[in-house]
PAMAR-56941 format. One record per residue: residue number from 1; x, y, z of N, C-alpha, C in turn. Coordinates in nm, 2 decimals, always signed. Atoms other than C-alpha are relative to their C-alpha. Example, Ala and Ser with C-alpha at 12.3 -4.5 7.8 and 13.67 -1.06 7.14 Angstrom:
BEGIN
(1, (+0.09, -0.12, +0.00), (+1.23, -0.45, +0.78), (+0.09, +0.12, +0.00))
(2, (-0.09, -0.11, +0.00), (+1.37, -0.11, +0.71), (-0.08, +0.11, +0.08))
//
This chain:
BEGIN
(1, (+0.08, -0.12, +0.00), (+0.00, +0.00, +0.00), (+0.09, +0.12, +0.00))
(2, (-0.07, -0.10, +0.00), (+0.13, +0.33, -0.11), (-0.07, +0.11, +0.08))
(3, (+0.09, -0.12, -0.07), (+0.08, +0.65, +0.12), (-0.03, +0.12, -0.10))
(4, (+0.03, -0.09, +0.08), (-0.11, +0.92, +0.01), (+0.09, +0.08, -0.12))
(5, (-0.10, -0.06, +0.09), (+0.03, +1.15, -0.26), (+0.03, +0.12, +0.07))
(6, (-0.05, -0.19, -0.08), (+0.02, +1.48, -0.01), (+0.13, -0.03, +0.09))
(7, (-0.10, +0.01, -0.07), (+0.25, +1.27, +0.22), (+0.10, -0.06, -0.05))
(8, (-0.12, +0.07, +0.04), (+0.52, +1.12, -0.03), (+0.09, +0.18, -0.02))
(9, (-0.09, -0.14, +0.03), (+0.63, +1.52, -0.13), (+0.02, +0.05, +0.14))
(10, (-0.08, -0.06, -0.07), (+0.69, +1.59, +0.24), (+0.14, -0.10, +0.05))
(11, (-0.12, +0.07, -0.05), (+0.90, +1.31, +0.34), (+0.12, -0.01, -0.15))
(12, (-0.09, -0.03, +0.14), (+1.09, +1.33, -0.02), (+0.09, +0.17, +0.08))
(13, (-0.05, -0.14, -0.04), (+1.14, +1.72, +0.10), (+0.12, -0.05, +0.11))
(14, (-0.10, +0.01, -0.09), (+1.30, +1.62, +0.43), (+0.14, -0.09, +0.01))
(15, (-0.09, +0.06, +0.01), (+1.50, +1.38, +0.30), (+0.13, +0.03, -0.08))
(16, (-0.12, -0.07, +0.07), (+1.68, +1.58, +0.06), (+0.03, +0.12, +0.10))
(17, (-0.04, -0.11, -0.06), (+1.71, +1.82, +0.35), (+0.07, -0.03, +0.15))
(18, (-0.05, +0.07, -0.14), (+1.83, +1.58, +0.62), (+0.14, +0.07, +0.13))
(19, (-0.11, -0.04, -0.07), (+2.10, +1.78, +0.75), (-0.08, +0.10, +0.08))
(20, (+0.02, -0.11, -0.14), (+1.87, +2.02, +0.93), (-0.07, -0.09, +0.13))
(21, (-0.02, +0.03, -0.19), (+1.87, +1.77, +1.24), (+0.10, -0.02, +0.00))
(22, (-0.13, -0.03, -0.05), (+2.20, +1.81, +1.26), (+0.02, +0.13, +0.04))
(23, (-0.02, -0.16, -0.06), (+2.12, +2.18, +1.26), (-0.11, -0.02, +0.12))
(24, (+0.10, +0.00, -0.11), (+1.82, +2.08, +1.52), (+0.04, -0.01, +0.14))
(25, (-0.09, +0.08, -0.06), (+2.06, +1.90, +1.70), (+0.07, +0.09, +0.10))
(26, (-0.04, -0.14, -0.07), (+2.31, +2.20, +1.77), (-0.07, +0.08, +0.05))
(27, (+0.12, -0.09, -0.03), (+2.02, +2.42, +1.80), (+0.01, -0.02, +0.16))
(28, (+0.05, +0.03, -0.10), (+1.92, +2.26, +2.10), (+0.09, -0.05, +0.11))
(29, (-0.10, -0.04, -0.12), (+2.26, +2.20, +2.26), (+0.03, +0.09, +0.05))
(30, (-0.03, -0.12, +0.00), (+2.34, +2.51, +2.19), (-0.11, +0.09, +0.13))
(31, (+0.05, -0.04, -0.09), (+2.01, +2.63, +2.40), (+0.02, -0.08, +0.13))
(32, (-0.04, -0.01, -0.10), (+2.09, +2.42, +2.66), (+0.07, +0.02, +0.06))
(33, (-0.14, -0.04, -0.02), (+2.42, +2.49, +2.71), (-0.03, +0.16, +0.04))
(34, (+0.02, -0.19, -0.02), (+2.31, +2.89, +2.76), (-0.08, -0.03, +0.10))
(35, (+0.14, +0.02, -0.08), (+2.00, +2.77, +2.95), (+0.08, -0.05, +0.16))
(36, (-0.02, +0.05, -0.10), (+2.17, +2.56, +3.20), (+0.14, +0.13, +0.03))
(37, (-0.10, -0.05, -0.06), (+2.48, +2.82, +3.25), (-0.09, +0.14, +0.04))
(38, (+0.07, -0.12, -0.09), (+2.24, +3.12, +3.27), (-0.08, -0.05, +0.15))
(39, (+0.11, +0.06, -0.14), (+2.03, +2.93, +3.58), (+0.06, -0.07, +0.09))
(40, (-0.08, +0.03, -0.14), (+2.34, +2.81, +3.74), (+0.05, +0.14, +0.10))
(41, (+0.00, -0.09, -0.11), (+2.42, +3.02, +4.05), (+0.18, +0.05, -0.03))
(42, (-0.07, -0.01, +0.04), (+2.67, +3.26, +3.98), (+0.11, +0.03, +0.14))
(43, (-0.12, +0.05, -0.08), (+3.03, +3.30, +4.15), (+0.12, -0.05, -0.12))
(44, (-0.10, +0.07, +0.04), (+3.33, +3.25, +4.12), (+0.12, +0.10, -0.05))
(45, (-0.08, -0.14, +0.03), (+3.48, +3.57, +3.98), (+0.08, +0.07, +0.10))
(46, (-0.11, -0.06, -0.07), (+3.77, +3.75, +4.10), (+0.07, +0.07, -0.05))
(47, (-0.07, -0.13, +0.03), (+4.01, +4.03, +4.06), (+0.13, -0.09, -0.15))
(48, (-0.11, +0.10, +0.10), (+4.26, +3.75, +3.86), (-0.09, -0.07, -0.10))
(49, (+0.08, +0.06, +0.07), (+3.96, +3.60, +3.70), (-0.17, +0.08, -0.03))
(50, (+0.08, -0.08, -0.04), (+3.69, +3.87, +3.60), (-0.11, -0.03, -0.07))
(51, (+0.13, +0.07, +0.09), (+3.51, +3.68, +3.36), (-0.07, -0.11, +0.07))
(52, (+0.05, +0.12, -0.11), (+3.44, +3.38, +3.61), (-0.01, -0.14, -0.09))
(53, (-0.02, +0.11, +0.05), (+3.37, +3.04, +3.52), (-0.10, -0.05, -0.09))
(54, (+0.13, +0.01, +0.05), (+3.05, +3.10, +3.33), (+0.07, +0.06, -0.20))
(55, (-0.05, -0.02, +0.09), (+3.28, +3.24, +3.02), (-0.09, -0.07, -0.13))
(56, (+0.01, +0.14, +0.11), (+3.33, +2.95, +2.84), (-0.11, -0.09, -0.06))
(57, (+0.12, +0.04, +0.03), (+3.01, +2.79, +2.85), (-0.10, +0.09, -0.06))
(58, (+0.11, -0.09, +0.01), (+2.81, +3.10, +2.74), (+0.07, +0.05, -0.19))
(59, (-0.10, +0.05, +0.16), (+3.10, +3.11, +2.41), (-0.08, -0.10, -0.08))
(60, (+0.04, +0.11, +0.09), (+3.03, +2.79, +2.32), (-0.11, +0.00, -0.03))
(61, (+0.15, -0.03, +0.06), (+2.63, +2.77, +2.34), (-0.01, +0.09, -0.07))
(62, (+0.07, -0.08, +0.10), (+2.61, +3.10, +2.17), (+0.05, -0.05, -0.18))
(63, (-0.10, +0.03, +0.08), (+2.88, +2.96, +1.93), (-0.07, -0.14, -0.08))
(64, (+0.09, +0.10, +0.02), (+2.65, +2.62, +1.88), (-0.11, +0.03, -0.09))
(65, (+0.14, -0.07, +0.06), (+2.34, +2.80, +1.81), (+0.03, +0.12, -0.12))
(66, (-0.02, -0.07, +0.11), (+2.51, +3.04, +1.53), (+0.02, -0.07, -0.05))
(67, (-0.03, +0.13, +0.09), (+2.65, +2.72, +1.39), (-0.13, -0.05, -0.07))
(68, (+0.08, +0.13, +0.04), (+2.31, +2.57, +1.39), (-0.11, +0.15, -0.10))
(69, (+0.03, -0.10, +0.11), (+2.17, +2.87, +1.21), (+0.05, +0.03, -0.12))
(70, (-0.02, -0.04, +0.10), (+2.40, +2.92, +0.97), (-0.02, -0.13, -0.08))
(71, (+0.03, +0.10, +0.08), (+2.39, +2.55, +0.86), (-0.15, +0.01, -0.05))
(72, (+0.14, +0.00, +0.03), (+2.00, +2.60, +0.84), (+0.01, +0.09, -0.10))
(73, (-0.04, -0.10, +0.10), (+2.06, +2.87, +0.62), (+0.07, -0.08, -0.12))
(74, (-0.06, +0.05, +0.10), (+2.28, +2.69, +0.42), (-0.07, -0.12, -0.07))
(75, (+0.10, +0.06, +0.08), (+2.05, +2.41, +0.36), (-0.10, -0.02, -0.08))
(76, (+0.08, -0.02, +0.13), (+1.78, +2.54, +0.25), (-0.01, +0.13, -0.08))
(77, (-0.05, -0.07, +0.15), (+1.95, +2.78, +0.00), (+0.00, -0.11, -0.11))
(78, (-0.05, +0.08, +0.12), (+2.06, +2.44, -0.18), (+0.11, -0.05, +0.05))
(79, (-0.15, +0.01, -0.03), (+2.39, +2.37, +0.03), (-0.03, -0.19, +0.04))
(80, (-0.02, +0.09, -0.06), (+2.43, +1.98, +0.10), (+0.14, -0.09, +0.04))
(81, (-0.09, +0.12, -0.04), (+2.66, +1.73, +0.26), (+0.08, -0.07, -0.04))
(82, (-0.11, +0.11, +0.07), (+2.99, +1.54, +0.11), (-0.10, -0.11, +0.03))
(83, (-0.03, +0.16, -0.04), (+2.90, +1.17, +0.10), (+0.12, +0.00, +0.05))
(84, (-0.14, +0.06, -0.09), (+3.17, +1.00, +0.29), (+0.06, -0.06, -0.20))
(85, (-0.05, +0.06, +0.14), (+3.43, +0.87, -0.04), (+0.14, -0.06, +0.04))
(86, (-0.18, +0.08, -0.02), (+3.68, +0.67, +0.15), (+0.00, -0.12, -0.05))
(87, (-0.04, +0.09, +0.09), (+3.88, +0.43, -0.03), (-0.06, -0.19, +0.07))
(88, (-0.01, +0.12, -0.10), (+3.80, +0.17, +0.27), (-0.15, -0.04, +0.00))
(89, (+0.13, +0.03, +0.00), (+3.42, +0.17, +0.26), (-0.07, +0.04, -0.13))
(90, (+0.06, +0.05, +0.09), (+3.16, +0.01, +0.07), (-0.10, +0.08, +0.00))
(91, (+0.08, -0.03, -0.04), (+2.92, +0.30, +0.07), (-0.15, -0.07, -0.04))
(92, (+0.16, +0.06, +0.03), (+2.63, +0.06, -0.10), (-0.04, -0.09, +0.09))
(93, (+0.03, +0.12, -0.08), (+2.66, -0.16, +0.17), (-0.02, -0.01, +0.13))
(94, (+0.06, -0.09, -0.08), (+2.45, -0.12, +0.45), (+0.05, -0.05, +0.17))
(95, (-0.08, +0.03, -0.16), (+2.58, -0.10, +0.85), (-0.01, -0.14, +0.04))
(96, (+0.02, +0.10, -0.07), (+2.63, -0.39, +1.03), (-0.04, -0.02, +0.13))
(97, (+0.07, +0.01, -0.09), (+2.36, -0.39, +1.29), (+0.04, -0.06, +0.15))
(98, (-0.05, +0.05, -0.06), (+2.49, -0.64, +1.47), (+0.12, +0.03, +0.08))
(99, (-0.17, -0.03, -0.07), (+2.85, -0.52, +1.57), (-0.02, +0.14, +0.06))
(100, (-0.04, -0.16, -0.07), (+2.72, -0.13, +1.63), (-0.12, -0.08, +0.12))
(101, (+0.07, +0.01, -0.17), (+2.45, -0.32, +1.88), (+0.08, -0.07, +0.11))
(102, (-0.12, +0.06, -0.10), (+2.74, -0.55, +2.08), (+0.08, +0.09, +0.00))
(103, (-0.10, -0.10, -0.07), (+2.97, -0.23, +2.06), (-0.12, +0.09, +0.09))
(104, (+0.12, -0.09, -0.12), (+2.62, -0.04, +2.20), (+0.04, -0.09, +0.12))
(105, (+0.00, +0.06, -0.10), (+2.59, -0.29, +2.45), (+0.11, -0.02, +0.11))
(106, (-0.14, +0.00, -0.08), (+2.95, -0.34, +2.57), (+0.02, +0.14, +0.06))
(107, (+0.02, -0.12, -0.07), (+2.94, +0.05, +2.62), (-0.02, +0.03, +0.11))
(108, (+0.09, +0.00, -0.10), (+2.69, +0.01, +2.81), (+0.00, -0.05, +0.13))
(109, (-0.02, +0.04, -0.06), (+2.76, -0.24, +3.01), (+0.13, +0.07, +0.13))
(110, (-0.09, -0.04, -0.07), (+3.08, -0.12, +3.13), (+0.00, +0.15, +0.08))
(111, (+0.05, -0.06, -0.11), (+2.93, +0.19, +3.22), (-0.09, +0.01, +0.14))
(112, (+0.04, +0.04, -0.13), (+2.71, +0.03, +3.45), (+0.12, -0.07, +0.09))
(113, (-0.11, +0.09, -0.06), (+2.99, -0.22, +3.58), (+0.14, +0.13, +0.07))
(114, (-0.10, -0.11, -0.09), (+3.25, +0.07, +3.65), (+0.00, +0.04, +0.16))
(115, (+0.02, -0.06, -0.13), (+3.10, +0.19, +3.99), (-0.02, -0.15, +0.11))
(116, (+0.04, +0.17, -0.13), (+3.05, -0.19, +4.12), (+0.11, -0.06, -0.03))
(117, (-0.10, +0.07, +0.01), (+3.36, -0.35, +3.98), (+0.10, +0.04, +0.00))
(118, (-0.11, -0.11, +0.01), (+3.60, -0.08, +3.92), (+0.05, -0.01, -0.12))
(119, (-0.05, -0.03, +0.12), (+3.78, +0.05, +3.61), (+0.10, -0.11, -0.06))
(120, (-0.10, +0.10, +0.03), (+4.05, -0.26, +3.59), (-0.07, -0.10, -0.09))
(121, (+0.04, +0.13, +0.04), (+3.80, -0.53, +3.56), (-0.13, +0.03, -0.12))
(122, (+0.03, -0.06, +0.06), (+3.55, -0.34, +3.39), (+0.01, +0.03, -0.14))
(123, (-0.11, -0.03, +0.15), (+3.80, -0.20, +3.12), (+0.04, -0.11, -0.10))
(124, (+0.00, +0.12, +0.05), (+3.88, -0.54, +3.07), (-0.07, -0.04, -0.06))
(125, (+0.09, +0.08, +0.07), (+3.55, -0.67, +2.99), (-0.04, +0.09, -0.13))
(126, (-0.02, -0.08, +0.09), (+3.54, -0.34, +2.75), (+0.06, -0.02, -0.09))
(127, (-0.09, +0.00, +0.11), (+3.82, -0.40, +2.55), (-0.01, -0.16, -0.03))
(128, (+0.00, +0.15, +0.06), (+3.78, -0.79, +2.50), (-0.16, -0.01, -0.07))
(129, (+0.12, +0.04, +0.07), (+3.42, -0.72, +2.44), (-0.02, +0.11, -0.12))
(130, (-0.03, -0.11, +0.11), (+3.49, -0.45, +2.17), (+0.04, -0.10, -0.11))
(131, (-0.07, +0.12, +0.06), (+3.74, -0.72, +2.00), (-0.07, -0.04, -0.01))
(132, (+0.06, +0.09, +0.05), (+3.48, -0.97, +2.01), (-0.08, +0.03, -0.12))
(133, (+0.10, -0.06, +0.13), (+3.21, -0.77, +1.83), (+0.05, +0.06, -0.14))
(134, (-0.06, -0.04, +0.14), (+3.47, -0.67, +1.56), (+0.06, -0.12, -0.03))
(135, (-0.05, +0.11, +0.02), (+3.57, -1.02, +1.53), (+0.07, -0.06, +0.04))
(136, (-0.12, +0.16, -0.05), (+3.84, -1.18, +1.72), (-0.02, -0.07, +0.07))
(137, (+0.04, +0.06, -0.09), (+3.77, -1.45, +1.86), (+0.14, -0.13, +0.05))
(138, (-0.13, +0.01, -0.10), (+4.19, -1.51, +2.02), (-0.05, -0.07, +0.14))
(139, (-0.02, +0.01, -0.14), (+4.13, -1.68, +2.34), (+0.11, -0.11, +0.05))
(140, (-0.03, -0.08, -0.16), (+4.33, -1.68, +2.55), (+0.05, +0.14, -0.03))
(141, (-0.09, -0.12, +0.00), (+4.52, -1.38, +2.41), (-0.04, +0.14, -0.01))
(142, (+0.08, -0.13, -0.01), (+4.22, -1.11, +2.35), (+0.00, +0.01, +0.19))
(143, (+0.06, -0.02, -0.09), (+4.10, -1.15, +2.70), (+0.12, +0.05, +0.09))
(144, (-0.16, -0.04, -0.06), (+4.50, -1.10, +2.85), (+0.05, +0.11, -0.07))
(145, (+0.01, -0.11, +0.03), (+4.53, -0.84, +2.63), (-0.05, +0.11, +0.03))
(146, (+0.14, -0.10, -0.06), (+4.23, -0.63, +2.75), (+0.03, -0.04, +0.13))
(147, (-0.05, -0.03, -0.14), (+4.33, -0.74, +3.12), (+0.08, +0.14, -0.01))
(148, (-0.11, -0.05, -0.03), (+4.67, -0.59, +3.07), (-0.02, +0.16, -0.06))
(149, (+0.04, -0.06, +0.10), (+4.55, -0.29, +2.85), (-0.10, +0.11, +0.13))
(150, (+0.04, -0.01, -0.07), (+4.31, -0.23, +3.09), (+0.07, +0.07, +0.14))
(151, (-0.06, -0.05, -0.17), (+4.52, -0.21, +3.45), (+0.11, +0.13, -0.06))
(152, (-0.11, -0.16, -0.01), (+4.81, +0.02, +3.28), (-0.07, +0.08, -0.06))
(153, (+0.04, -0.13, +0.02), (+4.56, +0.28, +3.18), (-0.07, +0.00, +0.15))
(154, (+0.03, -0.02, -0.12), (+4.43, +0.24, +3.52), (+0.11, +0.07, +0.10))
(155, (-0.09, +0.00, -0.09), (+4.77, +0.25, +3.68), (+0.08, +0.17, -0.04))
(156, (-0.09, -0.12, +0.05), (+4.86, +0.54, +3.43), (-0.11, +0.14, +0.07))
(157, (+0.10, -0.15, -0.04), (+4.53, +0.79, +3.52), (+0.01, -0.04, +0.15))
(158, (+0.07, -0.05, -0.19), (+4.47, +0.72, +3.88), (+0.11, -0.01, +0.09))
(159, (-0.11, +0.01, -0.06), (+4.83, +0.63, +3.99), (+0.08, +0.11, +0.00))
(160, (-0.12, -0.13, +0.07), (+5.04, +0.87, +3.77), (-0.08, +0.15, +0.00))
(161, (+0.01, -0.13, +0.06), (+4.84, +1.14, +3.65), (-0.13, +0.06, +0.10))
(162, (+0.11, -0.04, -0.07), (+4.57, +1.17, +3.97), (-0.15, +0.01, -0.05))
(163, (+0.18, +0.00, +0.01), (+4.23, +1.09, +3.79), (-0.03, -0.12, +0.07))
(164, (+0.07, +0.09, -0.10), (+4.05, +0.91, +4.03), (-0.06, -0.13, -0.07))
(165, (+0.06, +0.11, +0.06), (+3.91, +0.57, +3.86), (+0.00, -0.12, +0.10))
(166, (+0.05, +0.07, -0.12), (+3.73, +0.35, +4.10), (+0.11, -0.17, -0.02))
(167, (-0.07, +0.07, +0.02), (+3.95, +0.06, +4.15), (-0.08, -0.19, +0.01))
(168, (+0.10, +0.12, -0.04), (+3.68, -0.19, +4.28), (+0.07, -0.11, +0.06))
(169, (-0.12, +0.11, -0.05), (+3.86, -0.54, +4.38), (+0.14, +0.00, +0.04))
(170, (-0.13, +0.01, +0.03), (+4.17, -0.42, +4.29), (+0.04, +0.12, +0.07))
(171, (+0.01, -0.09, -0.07), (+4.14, -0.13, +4.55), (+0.13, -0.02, +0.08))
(172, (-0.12, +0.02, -0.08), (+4.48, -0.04, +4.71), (+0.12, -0.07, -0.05))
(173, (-0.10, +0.06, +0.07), (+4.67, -0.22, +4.47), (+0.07, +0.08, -0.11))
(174, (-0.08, -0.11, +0.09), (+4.95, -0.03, +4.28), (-0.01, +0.11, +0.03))
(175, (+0.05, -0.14, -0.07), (+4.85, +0.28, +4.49), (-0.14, +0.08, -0.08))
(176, (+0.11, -0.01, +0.02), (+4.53, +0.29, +4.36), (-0.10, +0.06, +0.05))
(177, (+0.11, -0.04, -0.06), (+4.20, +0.48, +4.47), (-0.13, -0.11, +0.04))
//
């Protein structure tokens, strides 16, 4: 069953104009980003710092939202979008579902798992479960890879360079948080 004829000319329209939710997109960071820095409580300013710490954020949002204006402008004058033209991708050939939902998922997981296991063990299951969903399936040597991979970016932020990264199990170990 085909849809009416009033609704194939609007979805035709927005499809050759798809790039204005990318300008919708910024749009709407852009106002949050102003929204949330105008409504935070101000402070912070000083004789060494007279702009305070509300600068930067009030840059960027306005800086967002000119972006997302001018790309609207540019779209519907007529302006579109490179295709992507790299030598390495097949553009007729369509995503593989599968690998961006197991890298979704692994994301995901390890963001949940961070605060209960800690960044070691975690990171681990991150980086072997990344590898998997792109194909290797090495065992023993993915999973000891992504251990090891895993503890010296732990040992390098929260040891060396003072970012905090929960250590979980492995709490106290290597001077660890």
């Amino acid at each position: 069953m085909t849809a009416p004829a009033e609704v194939q000319p609007a979805r035709s329209w927005w499809k050759e104009h798809s790039e204005l939710g990318v300008s919708a997109l910024l749009g709407a960071v852009g106002v949050l980003v102003l929204v949330n820095t105008v409504l935070e409580t101000r402070g912070g300013t000083s004789s060494s710092d007279p702009l305070g710490p509300h600068a930067v954020p009030l840059l960027v949002g306005g800086l967002l939202v000119l972006l997302s204006v001018l790309l609207t402008i540019d779209v519907l004058r007529g302006g579109k979008g490179e295709a992507e033209a790299g030598d390495d991708i097949d553009l007729a050939h369509p995503a593989d579902k599968r690998t961006v939902g197991l890298l979704a998922g692994v994301v995901l997981a390890t963001a949940v798992l961070i605060p209960l296991i800690g960044w070691p063990l975690a990171g681990a299951g991150l980086f072997w479960g990344a590898t998997y969903a792109l194909g290797s399936r090495e065992i023993p040597r993915d999973p000891l890879i992504a251990a090891a991979v895993s503890l010296v970016t732990w040992i390098v932020f929260d040891g060396l360079l003072g970012v905090d990264l929960p250590g979980g199990p492995l709490m106290g170990m290597f001077g660890g948080s």
